[in-house]
C-alpha positions as CSV (number, residue, x, y, z in Angstrom):
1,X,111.9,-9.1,-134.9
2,X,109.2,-9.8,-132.4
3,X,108.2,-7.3,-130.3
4,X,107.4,-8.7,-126.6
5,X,104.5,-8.0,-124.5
6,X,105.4,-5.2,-121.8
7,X,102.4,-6.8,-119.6
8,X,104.8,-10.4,-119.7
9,X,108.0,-8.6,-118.6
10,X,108.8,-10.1,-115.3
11,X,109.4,-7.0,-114.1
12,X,106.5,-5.5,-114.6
13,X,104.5,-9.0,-113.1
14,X,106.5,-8.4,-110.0
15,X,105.3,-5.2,-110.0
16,X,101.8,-5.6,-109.8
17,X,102.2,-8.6,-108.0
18,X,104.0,-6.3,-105.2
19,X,101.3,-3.9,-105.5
20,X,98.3,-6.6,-105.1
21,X,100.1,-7.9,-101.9
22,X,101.0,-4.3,-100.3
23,X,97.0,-3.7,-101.0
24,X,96.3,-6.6,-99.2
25,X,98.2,-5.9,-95.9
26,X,96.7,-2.7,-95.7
27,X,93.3,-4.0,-96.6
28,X,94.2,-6.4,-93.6
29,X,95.1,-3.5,-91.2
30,X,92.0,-1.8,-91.5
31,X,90.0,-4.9,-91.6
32,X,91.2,-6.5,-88.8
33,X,90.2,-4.5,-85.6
34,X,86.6,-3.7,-87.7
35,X,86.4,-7.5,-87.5
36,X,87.7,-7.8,-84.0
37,X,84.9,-5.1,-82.9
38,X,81.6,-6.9,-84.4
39,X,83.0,-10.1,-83.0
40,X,83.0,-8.9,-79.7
41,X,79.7,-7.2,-80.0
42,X,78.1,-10.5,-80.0
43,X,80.0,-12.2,-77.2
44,X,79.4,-12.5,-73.8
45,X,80.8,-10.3,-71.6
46,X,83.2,-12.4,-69.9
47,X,83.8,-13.4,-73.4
48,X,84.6,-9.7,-74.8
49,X,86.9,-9.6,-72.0
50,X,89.7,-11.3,-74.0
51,X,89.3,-9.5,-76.9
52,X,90.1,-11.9,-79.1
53,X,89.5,-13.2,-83.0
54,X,87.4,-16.8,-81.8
55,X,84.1,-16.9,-82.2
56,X,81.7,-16.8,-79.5
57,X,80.4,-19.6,-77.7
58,X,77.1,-18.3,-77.9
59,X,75.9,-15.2,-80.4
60,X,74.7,-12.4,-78.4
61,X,72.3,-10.6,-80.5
62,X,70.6,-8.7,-77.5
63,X,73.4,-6.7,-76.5
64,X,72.6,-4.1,-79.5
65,X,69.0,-4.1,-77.9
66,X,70.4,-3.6,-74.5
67,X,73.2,-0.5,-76.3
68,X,69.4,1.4,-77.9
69,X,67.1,0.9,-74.3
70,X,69.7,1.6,-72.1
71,X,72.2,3.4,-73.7
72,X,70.5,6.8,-74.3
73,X,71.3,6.1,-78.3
74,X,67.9,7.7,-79.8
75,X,69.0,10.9,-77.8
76,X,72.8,10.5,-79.0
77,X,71.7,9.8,-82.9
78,X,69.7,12.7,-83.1
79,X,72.5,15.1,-80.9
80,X,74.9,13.5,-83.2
81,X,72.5,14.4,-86.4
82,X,72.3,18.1,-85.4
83,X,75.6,18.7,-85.0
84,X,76.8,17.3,-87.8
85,X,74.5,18.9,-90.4
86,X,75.1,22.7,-88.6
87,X,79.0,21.7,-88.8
88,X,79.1,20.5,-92.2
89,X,76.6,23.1,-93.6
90,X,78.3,26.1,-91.8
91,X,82.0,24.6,-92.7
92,X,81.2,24.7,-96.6
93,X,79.5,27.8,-96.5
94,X,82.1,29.9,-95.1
95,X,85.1,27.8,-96.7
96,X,83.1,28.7,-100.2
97,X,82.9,32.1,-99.3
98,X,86.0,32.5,-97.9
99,X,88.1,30.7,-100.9
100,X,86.1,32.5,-103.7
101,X,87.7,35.9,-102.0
102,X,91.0,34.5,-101.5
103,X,91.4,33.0,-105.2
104,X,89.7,35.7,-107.0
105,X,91.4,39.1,-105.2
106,X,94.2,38.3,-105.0
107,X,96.8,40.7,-102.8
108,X,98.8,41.2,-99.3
109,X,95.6,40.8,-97.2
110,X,94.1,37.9,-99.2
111,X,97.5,36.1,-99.6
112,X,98.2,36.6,-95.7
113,X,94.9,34.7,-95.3
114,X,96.2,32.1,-97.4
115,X,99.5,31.5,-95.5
116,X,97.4,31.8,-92.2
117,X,95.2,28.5,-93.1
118,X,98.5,26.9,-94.5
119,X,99.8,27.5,-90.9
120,X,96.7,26.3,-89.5
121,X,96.7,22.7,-90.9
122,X,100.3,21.7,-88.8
123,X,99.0,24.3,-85.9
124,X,97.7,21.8,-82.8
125,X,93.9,22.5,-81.1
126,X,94.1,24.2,-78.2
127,X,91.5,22.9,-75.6
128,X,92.0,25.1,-72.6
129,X,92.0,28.4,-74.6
130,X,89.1,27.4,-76.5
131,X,86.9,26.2,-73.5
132,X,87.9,29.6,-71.9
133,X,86.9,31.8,-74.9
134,X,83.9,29.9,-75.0
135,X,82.9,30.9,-71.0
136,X,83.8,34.2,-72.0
137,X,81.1,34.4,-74.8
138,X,78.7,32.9,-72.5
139,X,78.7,29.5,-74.9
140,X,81.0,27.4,-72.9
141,X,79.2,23.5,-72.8
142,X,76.3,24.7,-76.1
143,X,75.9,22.9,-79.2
144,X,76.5,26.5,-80.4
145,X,80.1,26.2,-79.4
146,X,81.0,22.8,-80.2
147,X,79.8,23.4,-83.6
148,X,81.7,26.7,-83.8
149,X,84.6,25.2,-82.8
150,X,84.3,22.0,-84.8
151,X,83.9,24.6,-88.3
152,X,87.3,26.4,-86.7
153,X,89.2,23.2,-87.0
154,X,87.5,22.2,-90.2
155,X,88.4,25.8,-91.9
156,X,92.4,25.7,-93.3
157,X,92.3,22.2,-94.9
158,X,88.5,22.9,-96.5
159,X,89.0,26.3,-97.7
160,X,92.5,25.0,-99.1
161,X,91.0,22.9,-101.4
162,X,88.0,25.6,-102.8
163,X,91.1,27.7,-103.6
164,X,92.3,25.2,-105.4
165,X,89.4,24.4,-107.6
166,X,88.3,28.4,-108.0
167,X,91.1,29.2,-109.3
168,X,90.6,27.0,-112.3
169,X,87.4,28.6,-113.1
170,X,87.7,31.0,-116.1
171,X,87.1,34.7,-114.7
172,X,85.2,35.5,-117.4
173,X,82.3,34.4,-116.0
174,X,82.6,36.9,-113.3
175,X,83.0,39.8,-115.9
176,X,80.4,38.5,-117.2
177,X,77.7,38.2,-114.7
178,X,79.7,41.4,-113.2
179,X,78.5,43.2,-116.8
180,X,75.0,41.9,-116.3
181,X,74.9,43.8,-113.1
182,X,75.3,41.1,-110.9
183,X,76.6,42.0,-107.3
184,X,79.3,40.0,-105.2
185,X,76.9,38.1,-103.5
186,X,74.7,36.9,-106.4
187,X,77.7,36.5,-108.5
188,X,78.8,33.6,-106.4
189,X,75.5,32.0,-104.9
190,X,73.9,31.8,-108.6
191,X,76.8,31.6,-110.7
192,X,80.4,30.3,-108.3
193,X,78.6,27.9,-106.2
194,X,76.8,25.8,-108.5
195,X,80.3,25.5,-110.5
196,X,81.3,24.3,-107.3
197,X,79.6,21.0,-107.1
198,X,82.2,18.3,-107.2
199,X,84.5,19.9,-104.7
200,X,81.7,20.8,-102.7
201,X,80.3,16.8,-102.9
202,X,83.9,16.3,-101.1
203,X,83.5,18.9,-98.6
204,X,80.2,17.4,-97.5
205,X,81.3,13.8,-97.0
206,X,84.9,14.5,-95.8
207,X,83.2,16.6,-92.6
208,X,80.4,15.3,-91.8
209,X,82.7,11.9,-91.5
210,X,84.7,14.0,-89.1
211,X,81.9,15.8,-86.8
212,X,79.7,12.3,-86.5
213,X,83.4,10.8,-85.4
214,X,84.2,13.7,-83.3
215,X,85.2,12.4,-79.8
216,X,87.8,14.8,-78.3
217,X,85.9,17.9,-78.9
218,X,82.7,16.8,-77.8
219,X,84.4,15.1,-74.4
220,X,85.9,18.6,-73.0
221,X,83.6,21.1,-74.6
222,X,80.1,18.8,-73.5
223,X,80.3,18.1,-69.9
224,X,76.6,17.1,-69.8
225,X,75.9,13.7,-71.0
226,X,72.2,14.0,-72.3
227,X,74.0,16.2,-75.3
228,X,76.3,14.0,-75.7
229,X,76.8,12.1,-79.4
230,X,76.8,8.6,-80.3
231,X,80.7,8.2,-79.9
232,X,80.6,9.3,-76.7
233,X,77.9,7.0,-75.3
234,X,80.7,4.1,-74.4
235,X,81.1,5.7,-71.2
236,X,77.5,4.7,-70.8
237,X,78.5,1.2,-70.4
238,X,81.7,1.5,-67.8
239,X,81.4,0.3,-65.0
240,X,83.7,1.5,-61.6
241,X,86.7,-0.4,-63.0
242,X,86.3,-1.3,-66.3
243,X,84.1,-1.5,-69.3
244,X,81.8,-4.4,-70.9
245,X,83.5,-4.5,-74.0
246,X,80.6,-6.3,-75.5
247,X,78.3,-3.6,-75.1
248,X,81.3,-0.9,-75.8
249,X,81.8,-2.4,-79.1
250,X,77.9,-2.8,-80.3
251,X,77.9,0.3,-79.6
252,X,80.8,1.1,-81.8
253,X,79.3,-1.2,-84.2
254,X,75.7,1.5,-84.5
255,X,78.0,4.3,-84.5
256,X,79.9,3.6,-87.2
257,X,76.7,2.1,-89.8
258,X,75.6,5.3,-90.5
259,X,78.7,6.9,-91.5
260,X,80.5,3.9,-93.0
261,X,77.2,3.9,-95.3
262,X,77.5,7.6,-96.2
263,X,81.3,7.1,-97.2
264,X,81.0,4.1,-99.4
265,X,78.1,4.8,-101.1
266,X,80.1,8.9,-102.3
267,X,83.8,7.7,-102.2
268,X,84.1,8.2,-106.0
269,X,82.4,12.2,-105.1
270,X,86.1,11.9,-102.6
271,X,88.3,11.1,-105.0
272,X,86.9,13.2,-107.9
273,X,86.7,16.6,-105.5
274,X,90.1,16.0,-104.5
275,X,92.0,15.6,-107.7
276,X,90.0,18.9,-109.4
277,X,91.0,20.6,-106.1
278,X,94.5,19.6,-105.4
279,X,95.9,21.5,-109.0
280,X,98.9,24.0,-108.0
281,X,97.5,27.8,-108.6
């Protein structure tokens, strides 16, 4: 008897057919107001009023140089730089740190920690406490605090998955190095961290995406607008009742290059940090 196929069963054509077409709509849902916001960068602005999917009448190409004269963006990129490298450097560096301890002694301090940072991923940010905290330390409205706080918020999730992946690692390699007379800290900077590469490749992308996006954070925490970052520069372009949505969204259009660049070019670094981190210790 002839054995059929499985790829010519109907049911599993249906399958994948279901599976192209669910891709598709969400493909479409993401795609959609992307497309919507580069139209409008290039319309008019009684045109950008409408907000909707026709194309313009007449292609604006000026309003981007209008968003980088007069929009304070060479000031926002490099805010927006600074802050983003001190979060993302300081978030992996501690999260490192931090998970190496948890995963490798374990105990009712270290496992406390643990369920702490699970607690801490459903637990909501608290604004008003945190801008008071931060007038008490005398860095209320510094980069110093936003970037603090923007590392606080990064921490749980982050250090969740270094557990994950450090506790894969073989500890003999720390008896080792231990036996060679290797201390705590050189044990993991010259021996742990380098291990730590492809989880670490996630790390980097996964917060710098969210400390270049930052909007909330930077909006109650940054009350002057010189150090403000490139998302927050559309207030630049309101005016006493509304905004010009065409400048609004070339702006939007600038601020989202760089970071749209950065997360296409390592989204296979995403997807490979993830699945090594996400094993059950």
């Amino acid at each position: 008897m002839t054995r059929r196929n499985p790829r010519l069963r109907p049911g599993r054509l249906l399958a994948q057919a279901a599976t192209y077409v669910v891709a598709a709509v969400l493909a479409l849902v993401y795609l959609a107001p992307l497309y919507l916001v580069l139209l409008t960068s290039l319309k008019s602005s009684t045109e950008a009023q409408t907000m909707s999917f026709s194309l313009p009448r007449s292609w604006h190409l000026d309003n981007y140089r209008t968003v980088i004269e007069t929009g304070n963006a060479f000031q926002a990129l490099l805010n927006s730089v600074v802050i983003s490298v001190a979060v993302t450097l300081g978030t992996v560096l501690a999260c490192s740190m931090a998970a190496f301890v948890i995963a490798r002694r374990p105990g009712r301090v270290t496992g406390g920690v643990y369920s702490y940072l699970l607690t801490g991923l459903i637990a909501p940010f608290a604004f008003i406490p945190a801008i008071r905290l931060l007038q008490e330390i005398g860095l209320g409205g510094s980069y110093l605090g936003l970037i603090l706080t923007d590392v606080a918020v990064q921490i749980p999730f982050i250090t969740l998955i270094y557990v994950g992946f450090i506790r894969q690692l073989p500890r003999e390699i720390d008896e080792a190095a231990l036996l060679d007379g290797a201390g705590s800290l050189r044990l993991f900077f010259t021996i742990i961290f380098p291990l730590l590469r492809p989880v670490s490749s996630t790390a980097l992308i996964l917060v710098f995406t969210y400390a270049w996006n930052e909007f909330q954070n930077v909006l109650f925490l940054i009350p002057d607008s010189d150090r403000w970052t490139l998302p927050m520069t559309v207030f630049t372009f309101q005016s006493t009742h509304s905004f010009d949505y065409s400048l609004v969204c070339a702006d939007l259009v600038l601020t989202m290059l760089p970071v749209v660049a950065v997360y296409l070019t390592a989204q296979k670094y995403i997807v490979n940090g993830m699945v090594a981190g996400a094993v059950k210790a």
